[in-house]
Steps between C-alpha positions, in 0.01 A plus 500: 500500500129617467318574163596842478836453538516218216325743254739763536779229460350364155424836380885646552589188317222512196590925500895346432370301199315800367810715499739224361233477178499934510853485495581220191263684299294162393175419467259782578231251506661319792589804696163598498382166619775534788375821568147319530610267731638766744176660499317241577746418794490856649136467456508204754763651704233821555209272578682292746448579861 
């Protein structure tokens, strides 16, 4: 599995975390820190050849 491919996996399953904290309603604090995380995943998942 090349680099890409690994990204996208990690990202699907970071994207799953963000929706389980938008869906209990918790912390906004660390659904915005999720949210950060994504970002920073897609980020490398755009730069990656």
């Amino acid at each position: 599995m090349n680099q890409k491919e690994q990204l996208k996996e990690r990202i699907e399953g970071e994207r799953k975390k963000l929706n389980e904290l938008l869906a209990s309603g918790d912390r906004v604090e660390d659904a915005y820190e999720q949210s950060r995380a994504v970002d920073r995943l897609i980020e490398q998942y755009l730069d990656c050849k």
